[in-house]
Phi, psi and omega in degrees: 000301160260041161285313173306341164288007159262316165298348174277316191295286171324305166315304194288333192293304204263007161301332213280293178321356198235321197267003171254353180252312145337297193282002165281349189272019179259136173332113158271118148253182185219105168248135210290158169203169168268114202243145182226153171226121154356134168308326171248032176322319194253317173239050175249105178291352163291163174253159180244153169269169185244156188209127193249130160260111173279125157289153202264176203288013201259313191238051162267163187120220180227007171287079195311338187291009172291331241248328169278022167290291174234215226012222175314300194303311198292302181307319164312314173305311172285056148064012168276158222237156206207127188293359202201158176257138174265104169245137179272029201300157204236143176280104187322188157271152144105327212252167171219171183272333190287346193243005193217132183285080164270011195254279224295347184267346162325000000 
């Protein structure tokens, strides 16, 4: 039984090392998106949080009116108002949020 814990060790060593070099191998991409602001957003010296909405695999492409089908986006279009700022960015087809650096050009 413990002969198998080097061969474990080696496993996990080069896993560790293979899921860290993936996630430096990722594309910075600029993906189109949608941003909503607070109705008094430019003259509310307060701050707001911000909250990114991802969308499901359903409303990838370049079309942005997909995004307003349902969540955060569908409500903003049907005009309710939110205490916080929004960006929607749309996923390319083909493309994913895990394989691609979209959050640093966001």
């Amino acid at each position: 039984m413990f002969y198998l814990y080097p061969q474990l060790i080696a496993i996990i060593v080069v896993a560790l090392f293979t899921s860290q070099s993936i996630a430096q191998e990722k594309l910075k991409v600029n993906y189109k998106h949608l941003t909503y602001l607070p109705k008094n957003y430019h003259t509310d010296t307060s701050t707001h949080p911000l909250v990114i909405y991802l969308h499901g695999g359903s409303q990838k492409g370049d079309d942005l009116e997909k995004l307003k089908i349902y969540g955060l986006p569908y409500l903003v279009d049907q005009g309710k108002e939110f205490d916080f700022v929004m960006v929607a960015p749309q996923c390319p087809e083909g493309r994913y949020w895990s394989t691609e650096n979209w959050f640093d050009s966001l």
